[in-house]
N, CA, C and O of each residue as an XYZ file, in Angstrom:
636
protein
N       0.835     -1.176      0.000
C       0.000      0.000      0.000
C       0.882      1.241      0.000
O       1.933      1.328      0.634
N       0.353      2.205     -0.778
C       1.317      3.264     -1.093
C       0.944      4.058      0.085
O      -0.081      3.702      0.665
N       1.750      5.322      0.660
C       1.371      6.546      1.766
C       1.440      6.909      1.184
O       2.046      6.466      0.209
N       0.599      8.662      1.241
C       0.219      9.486      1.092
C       0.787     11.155      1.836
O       0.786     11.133      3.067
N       1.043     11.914      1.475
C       1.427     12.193      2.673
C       1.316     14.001      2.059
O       1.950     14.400      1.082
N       0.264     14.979      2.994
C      -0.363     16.389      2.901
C       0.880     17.185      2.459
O       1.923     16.952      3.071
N       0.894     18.078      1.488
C       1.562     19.034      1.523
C       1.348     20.399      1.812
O       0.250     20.156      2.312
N       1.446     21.688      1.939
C       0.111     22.978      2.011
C      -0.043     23.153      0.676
O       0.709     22.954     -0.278
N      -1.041     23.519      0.768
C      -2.157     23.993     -0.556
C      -1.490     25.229     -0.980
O      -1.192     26.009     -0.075
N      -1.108     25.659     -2.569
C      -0.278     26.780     -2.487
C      -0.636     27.156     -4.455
O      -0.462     26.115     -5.088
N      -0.931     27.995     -5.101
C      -1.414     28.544     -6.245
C      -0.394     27.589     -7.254
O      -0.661     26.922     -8.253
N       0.709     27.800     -6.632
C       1.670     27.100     -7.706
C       1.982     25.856     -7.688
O       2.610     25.516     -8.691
N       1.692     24.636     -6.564
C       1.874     23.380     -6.922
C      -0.071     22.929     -7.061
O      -0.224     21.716     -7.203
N      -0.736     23.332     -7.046
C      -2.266     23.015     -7.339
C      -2.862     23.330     -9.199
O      -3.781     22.860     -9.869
N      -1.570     24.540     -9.519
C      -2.068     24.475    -10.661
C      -2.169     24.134    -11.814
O      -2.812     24.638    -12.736
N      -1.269     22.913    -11.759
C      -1.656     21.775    -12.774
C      -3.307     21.281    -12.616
O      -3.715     20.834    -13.688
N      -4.152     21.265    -11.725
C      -5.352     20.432    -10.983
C      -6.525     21.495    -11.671
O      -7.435     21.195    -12.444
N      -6.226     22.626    -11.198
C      -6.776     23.879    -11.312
C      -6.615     25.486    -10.374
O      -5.698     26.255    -10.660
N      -7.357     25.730     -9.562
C      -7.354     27.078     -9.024
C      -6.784     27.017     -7.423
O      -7.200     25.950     -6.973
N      -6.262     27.493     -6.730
C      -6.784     27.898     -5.344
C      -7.346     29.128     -5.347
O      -7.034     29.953     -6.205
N      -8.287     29.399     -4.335
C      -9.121     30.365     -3.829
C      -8.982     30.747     -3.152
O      -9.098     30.044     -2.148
N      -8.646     32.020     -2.962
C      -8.142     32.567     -1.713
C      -7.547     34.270     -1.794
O      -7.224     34.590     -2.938
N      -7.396     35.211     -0.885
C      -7.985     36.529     -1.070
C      -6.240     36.906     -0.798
O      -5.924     38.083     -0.629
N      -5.656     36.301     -0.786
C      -4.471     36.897     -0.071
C      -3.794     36.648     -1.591
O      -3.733     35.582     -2.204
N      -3.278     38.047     -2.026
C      -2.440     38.510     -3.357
C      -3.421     38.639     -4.562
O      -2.998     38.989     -5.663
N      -5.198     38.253     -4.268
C      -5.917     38.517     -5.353
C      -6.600     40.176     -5.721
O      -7.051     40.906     -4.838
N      -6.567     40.432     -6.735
C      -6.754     42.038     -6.979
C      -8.167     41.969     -6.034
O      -8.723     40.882     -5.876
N      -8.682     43.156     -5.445
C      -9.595     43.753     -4.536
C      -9.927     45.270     -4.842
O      -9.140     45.950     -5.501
N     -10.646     45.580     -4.542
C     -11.418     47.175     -4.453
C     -12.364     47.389     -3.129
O     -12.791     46.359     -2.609
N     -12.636     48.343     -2.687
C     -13.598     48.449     -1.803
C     -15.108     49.033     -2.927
O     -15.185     49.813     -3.876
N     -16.086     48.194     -2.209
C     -17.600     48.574     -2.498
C     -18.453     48.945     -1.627
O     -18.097     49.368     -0.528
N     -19.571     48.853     -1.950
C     -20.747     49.276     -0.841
C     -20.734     50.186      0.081
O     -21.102     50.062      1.249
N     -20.015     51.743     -0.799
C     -19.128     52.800      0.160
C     -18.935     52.700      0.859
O     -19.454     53.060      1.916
N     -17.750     51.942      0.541
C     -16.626     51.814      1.494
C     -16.433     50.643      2.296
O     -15.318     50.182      2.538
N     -17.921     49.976      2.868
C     -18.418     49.154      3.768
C     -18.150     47.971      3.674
O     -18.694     47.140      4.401
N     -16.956     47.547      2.449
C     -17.007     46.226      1.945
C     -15.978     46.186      0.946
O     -15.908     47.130      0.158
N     -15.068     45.111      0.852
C     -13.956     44.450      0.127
C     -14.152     43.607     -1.010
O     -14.200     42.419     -0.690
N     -14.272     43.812     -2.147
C     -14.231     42.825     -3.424
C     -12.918     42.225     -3.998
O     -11.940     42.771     -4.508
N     -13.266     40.696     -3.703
C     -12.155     40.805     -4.168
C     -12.236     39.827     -5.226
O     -13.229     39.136     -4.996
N     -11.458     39.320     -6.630
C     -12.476     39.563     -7.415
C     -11.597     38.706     -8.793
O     -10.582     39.254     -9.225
N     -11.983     37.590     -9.313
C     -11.683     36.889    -10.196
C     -10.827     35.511     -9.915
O     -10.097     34.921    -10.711
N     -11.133     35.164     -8.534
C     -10.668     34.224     -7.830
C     -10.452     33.240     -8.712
O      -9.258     32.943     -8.742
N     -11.337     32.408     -9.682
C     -11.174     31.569    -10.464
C     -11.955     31.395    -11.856
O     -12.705     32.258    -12.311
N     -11.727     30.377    -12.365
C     -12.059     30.431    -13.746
C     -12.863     29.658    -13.839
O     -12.433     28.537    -14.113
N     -14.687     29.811    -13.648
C     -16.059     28.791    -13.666
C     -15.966     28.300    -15.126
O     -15.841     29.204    -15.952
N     -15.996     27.330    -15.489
C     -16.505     26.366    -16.815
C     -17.395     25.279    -16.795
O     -17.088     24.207    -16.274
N     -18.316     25.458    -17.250
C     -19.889     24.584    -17.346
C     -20.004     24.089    -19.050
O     -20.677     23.264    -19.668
N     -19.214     24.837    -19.305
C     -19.082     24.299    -21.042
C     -20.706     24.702    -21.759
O     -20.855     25.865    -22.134
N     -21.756     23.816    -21.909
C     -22.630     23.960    -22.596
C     -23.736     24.161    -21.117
O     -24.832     24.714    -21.210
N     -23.339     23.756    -20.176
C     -24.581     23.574    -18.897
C     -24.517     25.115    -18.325
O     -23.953     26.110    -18.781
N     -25.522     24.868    -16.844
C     -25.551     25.819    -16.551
C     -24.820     25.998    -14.937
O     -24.804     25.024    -14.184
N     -24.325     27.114    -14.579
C     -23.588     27.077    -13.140
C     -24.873     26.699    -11.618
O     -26.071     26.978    -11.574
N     -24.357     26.281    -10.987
C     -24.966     25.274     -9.890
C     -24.416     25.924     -9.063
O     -23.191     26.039     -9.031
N     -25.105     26.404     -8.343
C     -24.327     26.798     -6.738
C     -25.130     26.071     -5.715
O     -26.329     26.333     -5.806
N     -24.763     25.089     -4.603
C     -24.928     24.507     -3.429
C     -23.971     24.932     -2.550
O     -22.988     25.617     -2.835
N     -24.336     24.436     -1.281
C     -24.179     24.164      0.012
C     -23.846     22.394      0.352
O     -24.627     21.539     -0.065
N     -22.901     22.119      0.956
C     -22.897     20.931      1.306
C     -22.375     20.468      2.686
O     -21.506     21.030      3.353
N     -22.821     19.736      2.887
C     -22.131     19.714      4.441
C     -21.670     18.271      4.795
O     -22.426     17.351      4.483
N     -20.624     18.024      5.352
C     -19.279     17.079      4.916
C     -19.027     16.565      6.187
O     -18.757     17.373      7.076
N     -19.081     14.853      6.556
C     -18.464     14.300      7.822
C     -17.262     13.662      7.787
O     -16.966     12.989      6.800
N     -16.455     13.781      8.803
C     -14.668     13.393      8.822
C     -14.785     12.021      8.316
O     -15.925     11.586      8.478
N     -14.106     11.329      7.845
C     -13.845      9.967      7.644
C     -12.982      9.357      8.613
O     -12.014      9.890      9.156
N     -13.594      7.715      8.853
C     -12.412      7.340     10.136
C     -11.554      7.112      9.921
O     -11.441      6.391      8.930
N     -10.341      7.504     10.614
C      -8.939      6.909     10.581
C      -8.191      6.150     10.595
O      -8.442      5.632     11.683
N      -7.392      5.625     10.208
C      -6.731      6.076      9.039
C      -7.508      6.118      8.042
O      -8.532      5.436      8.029
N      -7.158      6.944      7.001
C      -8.276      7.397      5.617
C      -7.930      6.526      4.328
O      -7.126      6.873      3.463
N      -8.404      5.757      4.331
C      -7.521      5.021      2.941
C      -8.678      5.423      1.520
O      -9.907      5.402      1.593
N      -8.169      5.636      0.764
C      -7.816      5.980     -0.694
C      -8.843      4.876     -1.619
O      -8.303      3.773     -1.697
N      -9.841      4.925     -2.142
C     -10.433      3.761     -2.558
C     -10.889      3.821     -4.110
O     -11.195      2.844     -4.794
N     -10.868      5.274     -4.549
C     -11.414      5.584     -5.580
C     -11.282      7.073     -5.938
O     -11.053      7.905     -5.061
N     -11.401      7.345     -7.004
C     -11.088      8.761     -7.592
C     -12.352      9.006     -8.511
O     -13.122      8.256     -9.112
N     -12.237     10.371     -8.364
C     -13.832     10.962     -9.620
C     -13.132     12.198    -10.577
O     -12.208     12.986    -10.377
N     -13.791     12.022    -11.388
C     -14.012     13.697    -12.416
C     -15.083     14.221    -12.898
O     -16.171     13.704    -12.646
N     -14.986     15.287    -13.641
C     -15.706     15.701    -14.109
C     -15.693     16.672    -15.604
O     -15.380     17.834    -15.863
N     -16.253     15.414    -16.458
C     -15.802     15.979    -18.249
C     -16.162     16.721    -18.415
O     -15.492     17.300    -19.270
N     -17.462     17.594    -17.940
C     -18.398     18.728    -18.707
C     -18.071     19.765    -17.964
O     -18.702     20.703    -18.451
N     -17.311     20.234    -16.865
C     -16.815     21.528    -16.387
C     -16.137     21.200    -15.302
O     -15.702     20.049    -15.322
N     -15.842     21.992    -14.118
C     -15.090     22.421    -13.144
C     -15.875     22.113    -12.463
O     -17.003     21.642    -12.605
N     -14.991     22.508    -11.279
C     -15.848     22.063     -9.658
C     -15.560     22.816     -8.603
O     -14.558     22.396     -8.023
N     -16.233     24.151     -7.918
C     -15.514     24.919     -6.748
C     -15.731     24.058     -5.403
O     -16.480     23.086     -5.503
N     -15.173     24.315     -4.225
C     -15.334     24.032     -2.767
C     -14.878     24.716     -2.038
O     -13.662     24.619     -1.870
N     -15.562     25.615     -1.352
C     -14.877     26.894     -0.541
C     -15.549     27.105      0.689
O     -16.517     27.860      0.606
N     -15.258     26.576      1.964
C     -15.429     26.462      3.006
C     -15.816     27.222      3.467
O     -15.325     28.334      3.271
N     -16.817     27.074      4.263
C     -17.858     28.434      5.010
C     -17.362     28.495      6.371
O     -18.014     29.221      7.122
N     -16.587     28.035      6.749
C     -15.836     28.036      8.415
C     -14.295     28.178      8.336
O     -13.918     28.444      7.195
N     -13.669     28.109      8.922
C     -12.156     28.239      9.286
C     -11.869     26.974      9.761
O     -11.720     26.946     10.983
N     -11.774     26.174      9.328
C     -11.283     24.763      9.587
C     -10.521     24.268      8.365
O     -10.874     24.564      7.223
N      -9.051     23.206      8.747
C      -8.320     23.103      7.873
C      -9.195     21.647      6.946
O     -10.006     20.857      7.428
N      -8.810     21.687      5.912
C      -9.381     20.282      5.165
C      -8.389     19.983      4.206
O      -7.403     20.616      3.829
N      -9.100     18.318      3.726
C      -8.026     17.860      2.825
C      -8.143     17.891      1.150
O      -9.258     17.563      0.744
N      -7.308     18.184      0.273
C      -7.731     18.031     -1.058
C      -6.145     16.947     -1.679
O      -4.965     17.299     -1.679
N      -6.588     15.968     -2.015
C      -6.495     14.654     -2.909
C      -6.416     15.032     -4.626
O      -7.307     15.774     -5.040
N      -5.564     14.630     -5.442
C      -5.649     14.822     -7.122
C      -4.818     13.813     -7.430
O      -4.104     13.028     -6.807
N      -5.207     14.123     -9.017
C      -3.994     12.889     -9.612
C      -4.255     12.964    -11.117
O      -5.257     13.278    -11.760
N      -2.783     12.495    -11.539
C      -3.028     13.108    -13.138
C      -3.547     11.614    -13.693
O      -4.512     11.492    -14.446
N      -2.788     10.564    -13.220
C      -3.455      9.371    -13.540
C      -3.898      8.189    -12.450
O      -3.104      7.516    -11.794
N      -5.506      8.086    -12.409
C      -5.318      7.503    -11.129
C      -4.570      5.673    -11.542
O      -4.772      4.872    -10.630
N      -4.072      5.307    -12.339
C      -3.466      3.760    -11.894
C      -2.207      4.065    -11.283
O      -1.593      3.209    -10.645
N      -1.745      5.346    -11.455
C      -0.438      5.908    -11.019
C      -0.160      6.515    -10.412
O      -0.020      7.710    -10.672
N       0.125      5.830     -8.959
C       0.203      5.937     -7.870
C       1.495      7.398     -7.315
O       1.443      8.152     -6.342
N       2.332      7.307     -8.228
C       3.250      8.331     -8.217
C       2.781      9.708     -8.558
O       3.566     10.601     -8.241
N       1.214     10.216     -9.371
C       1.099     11.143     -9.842
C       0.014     11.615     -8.749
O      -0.780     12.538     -8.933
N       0.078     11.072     -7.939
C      -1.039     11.407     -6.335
C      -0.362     12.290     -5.836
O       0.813     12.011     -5.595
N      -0.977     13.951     -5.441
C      -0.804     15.157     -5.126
C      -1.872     14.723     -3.274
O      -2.990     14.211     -3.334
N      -1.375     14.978     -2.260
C      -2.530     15.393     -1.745
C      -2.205     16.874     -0.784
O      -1.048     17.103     -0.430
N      -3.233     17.733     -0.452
C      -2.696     19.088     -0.025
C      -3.497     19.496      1.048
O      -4.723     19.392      1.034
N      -2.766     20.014      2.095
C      -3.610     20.503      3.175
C      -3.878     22.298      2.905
O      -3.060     23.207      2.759
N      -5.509     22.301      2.919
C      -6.116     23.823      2.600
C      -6.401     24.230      3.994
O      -6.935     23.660      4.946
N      -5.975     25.176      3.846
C      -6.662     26.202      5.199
C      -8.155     26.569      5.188
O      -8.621     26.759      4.065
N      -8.853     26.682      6.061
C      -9.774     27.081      6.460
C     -10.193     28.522      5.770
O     -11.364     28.901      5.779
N      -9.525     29.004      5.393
C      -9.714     30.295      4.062
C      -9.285     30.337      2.816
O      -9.372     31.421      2.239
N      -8.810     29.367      2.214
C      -8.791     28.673      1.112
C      -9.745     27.577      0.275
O      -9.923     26.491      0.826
N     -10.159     27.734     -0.593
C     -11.450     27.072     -1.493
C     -10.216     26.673     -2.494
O      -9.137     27.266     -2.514
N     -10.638     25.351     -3.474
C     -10.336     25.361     -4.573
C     -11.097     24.927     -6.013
O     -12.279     24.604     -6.130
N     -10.532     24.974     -6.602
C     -11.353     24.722     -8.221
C     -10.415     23.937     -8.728
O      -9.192     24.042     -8.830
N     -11.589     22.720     -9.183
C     -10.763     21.280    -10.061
C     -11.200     22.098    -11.333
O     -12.094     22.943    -11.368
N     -10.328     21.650    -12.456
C     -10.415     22.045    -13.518
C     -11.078     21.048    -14.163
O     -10.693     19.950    -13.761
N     -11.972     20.982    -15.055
C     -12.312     20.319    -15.969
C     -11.730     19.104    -16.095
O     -10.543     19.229    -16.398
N     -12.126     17.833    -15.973
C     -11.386     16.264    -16.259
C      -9.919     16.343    -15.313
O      -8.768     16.055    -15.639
N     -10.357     16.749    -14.288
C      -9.237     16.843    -13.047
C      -9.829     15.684    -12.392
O     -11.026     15.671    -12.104
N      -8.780     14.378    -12.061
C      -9.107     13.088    -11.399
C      -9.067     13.776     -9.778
O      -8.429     14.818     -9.633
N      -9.736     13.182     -8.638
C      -9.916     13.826     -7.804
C     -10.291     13.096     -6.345
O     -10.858     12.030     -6.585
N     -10.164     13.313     -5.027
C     -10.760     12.031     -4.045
C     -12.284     13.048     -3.872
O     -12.624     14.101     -4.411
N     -12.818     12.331     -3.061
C     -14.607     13.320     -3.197
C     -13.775     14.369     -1.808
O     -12.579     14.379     -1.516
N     -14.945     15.186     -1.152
C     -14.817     16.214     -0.664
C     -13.821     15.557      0.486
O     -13.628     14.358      0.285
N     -13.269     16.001      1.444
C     -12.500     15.399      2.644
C     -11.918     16.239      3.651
O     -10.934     16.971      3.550
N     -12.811     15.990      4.831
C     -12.798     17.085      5.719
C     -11.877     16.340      7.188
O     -11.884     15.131      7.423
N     -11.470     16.916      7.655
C     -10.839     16.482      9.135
C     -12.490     17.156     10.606
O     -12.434     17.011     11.827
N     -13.126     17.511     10.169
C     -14.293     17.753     11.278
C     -15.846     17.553     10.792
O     -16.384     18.177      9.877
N     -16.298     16.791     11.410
C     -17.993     16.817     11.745
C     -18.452     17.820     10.980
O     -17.709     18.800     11.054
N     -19.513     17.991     10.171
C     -20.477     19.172      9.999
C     -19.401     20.607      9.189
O     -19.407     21.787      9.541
N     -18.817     20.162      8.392
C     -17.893     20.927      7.774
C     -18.605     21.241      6.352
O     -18.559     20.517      5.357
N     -19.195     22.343      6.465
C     -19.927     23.495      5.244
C     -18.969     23.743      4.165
O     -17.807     24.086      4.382
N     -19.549     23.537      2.810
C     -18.988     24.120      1.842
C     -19.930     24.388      0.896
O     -20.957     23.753      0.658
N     -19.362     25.729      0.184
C     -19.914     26.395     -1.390
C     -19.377     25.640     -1.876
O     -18.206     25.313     -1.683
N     -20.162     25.194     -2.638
C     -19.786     24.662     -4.343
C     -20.181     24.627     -5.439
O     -21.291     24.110     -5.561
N     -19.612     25.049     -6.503
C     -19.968     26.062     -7.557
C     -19.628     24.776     -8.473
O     -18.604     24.108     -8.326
N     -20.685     24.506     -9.495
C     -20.170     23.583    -10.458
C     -21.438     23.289    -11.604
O     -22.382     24.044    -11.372
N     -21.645     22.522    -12.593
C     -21.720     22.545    -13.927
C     -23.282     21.395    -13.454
O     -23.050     20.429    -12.728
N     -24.705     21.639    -13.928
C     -25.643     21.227    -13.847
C     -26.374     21.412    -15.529
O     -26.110     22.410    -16.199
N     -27.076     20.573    -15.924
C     -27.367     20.642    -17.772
C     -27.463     19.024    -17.520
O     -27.662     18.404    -16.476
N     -27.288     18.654    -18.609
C     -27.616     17.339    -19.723
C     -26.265     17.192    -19.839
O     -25.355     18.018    -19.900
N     -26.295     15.630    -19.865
C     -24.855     14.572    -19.857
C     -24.618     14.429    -18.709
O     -25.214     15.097    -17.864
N     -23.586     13.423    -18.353
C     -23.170     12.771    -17.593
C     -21.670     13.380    -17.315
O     -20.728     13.286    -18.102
N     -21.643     14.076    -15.932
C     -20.404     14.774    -15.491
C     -20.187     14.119    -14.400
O     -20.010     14.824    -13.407
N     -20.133     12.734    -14.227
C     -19.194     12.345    -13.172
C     -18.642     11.116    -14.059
O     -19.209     10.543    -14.989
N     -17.162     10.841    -13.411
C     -16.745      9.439    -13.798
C     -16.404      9.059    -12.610
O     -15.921      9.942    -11.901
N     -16.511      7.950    -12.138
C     -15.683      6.954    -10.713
C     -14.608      6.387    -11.519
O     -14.779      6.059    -12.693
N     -13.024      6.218    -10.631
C     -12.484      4.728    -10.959
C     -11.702      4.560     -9.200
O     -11.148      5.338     -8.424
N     -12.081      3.004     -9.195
C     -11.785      2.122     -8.296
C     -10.233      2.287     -8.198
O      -9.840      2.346     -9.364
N      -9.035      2.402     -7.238
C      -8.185      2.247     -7.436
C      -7.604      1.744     -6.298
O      -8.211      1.863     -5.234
N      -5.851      0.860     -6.361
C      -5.387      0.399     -5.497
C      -5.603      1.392     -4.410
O      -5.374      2.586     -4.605
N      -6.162      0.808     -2.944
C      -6.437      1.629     -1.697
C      -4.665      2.465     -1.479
O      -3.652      1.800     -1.266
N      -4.677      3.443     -1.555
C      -3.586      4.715     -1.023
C      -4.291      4.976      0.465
O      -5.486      5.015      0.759
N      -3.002      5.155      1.365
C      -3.141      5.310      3.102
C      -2.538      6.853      3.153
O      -1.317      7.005      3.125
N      -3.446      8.014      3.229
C      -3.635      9.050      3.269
C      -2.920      9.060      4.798
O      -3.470      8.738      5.851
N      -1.380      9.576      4.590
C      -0.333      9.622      6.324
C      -0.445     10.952      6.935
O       0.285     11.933      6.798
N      -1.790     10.743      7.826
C      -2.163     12.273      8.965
C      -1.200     12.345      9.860
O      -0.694     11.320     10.318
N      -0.845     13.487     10.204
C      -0.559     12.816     11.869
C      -1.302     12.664     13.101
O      -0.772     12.138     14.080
């Protein structure tokens, strides 16, 4: 069984996958005179032919140790997840899932969201707490935008 093992979540090793989200170095303005901070082109939504989906989801820890069982995508657009609390969570990728060597996994901060890009292989949502809220912005229409594949179990190494 292969380990796994978190790195931090950071614009430049995520963006092969797609986006991080996050306000720190992104252009901003103040609005709502004055009363309020925009900040503003965080990422790049693609729905292709569908239409954008915004939910709410709410996410329970998995038991420990976390093993690795399967990977998803999504052909017809992108996928946001941007945490409505300050709690750290986990994000999982991979360029090929039989290949165990191309497994990214990254620890996001609690003010960090990210965006899978289009046909980005992926583990599903993965939280370290109970009742862990997220936005998620993603691609709703006609066709089939999920794929599963089964893969050798990977042991995701917490401490």
């Amino acid at each position: 069984m292969v380990a796994l093992k978190p790195e931090p979540l950071t614009k430049a090793s995520f963006a092969p996958f797609g986006d991080v989200i996050e306000i720190d170095g992104a252009q901003h303005y103040p609005i709502n005179q004055g009363f309020a901070e925009r900040f503003n082109d965080l990422a790049r939504v693609d729905v292709g032919t569908g239409a954008v989906n915004i939910s709410i989801v709410t996410a329970a820890a998995r038991q420990r140790p976390i093993a690795l069982k399967l990977m998803e995508r999504h052909p017809l657009g992108s996928q946001i997840f941007y945490p409505l609390q300050d709690r750290p969570w986990l994000v999982v990728v991979c360029v090929e899932p039989q290949d165990t060597k191309s497994f990214r996994a990254f620890r996001a901060t609690g003010r960090q969201g990210i965006n899978y890009a289009r046909n980005t292989w992926h583990f599903p949502l993965l939280v370290l707490e109970d009742e862990s809220r997220f936005l998620v912005v993603d691609r709703k229409g006609p066709g089939t935008n999920l794929e599963e594949m089964k893969i050798d179990e990977i042991k995701l190494d917490l401490p």
